[in-house]
C-alpha positions in Angstrom: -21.3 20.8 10.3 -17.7 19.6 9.5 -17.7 17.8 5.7 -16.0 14.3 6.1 -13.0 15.6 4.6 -13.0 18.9 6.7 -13.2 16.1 9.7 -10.2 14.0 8.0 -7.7 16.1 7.4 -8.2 17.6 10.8 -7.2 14.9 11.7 -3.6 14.1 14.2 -2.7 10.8 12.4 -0.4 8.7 14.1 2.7 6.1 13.0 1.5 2.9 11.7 4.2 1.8 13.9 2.9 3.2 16.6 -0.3 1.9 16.2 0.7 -2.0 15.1 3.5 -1.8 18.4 0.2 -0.8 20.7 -1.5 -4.4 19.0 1.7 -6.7 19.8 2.3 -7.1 15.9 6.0 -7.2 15.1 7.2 -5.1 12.1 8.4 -8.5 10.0 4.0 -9.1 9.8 3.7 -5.5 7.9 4.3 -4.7 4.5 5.1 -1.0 4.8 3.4 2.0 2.7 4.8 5.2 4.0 4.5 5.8 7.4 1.0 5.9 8.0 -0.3 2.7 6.0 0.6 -1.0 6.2 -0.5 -4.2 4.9 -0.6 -7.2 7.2 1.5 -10.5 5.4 -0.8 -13.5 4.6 1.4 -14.9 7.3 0.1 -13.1 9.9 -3.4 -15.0 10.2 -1.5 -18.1 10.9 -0.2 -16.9 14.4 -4.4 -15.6 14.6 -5.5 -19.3 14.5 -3.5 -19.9 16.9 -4.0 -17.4 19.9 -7.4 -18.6 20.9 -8.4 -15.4 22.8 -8.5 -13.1 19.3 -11.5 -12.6 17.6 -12.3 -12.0 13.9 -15.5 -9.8 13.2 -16.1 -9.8 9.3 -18.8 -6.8 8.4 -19.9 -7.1 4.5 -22.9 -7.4 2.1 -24.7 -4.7 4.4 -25.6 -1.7 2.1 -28.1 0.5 4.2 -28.3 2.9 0.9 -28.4 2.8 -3.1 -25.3 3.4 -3.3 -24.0 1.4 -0.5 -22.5 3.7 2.1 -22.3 2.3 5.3 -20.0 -1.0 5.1 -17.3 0.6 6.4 -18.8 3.7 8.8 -19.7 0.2 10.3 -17.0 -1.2 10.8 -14.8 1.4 11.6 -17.2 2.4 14.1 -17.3 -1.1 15.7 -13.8 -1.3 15.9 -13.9 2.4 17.6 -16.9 0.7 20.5 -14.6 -2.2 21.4 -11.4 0.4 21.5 -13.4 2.8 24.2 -14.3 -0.8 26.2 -10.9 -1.2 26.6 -10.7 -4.1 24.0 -7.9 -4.1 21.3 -9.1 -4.0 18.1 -7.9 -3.1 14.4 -9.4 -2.7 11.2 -8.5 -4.1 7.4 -10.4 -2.9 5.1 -9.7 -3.4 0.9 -8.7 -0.8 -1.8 -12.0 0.7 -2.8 -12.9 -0.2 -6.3 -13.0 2.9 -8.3 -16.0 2.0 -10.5 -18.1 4.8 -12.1 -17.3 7.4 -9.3 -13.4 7.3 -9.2 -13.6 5.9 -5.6 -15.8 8.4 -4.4 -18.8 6.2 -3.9 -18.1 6.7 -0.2 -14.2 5.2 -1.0 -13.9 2.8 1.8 -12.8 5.7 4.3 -16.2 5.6 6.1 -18.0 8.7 7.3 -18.2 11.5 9.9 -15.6 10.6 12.8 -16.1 6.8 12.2 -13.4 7.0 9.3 -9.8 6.1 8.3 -7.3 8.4 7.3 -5.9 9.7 4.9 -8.5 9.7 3.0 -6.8 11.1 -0.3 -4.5 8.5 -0.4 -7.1 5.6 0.3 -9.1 7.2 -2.3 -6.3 7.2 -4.9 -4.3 3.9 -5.2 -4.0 3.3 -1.4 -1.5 -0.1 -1.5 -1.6 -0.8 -5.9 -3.3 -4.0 -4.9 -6.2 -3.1 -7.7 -3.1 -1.2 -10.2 -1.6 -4.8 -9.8 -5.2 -6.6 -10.5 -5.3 -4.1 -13.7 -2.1 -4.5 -14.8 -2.2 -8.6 -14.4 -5.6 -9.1 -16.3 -4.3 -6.7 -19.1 -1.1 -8.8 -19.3 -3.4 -12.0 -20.1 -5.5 -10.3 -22.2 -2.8 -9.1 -24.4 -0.9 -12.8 -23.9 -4.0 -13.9 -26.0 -4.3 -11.7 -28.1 -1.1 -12.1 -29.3 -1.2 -15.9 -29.1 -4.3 -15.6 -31.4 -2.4 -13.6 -33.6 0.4 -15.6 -34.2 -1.5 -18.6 -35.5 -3.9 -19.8 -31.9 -2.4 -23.0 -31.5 -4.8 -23.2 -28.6 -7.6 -23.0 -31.3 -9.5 -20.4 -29.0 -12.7 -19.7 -30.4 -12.8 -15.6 -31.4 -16.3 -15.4 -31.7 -16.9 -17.0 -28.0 -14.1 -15.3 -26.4 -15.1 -12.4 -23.6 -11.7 -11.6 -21.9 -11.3 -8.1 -22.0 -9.0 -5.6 -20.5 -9.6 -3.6 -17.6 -9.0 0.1 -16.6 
């Protein structure tokens, strides 16, 4: 039996151009990284509301295991059923959150041939969205810091404070 990584780097990827011009979704929607992974622009949902005949599916909060595998098997594998009816569908799915595991937890790539690709890169920083989370939260953390250095004005309260930085 083929490991799910065996099965993912098997695998023929294709454009993310390719693939968004197949959907009808113009380049100006996409924010491009590389040339197999895109974001869509908060924009985008606008022109959603609007066609009447597309459907949003949202899978979440179903954790089948301990450890929570399955959220995105799930949904991937969805979105693979409605493709092979002959209905066009796409899948977003979020940076996985590294936690204890370094993004290995499962990493949001789902499982077996119900997965996205490539996993090493989804695995390890995939868009920055949660390098920019780090990196803002750290910048307010040492904003106070230095604010409570340099005489805390604000009078914040030391002993009741729990802001912390983040890795």
């Amino acid at each position: 039996m083929k490991s799910d990584l065996d099965i993912n780097q098997a695998a023929q990827l294709k454009p993310i151009d390719e693939i968004v011009k197949s959907l009808h979704i113009k380049r100006d929607d996409l924010d491009f990284y590389g040339a197999y992974q895109a974001k869509l622009k908060a924009s985008f949902t606008n022109q959603l509301k609007e066609n009447k005949a597309s459907k949003l599916i949202l899978v979440t909060a179903m954790s089948p295991t301990p450890a929570g595998e399955g959220k995105t098997t799930t949904t991937i594998g969805l979105a693979d059923a409605l493709f092979s009816i002959g209905k066009k569908s796409a899948v977003c799915i979020r940076e996985p959150s590294l936690g204890p595991v370094f993004g290995m937890k499962g990493g949001a790539t789902g499982g077996g041939y119900a997965q996205v690709a490539p996993m090493d890169k989804i695995n390890l920083h995939f868009t920055g969205d949660f390098h920019a989370i780090t990196s803002a939260n750290n910048l307010l953390a040492a904003l106070i810091d230095n604010h409570i250095h340099h005489g805390n004005e604000l009078n914040i309260d030391i002993d009741q404070i729990s802001f912390r930085r983040c890795l």
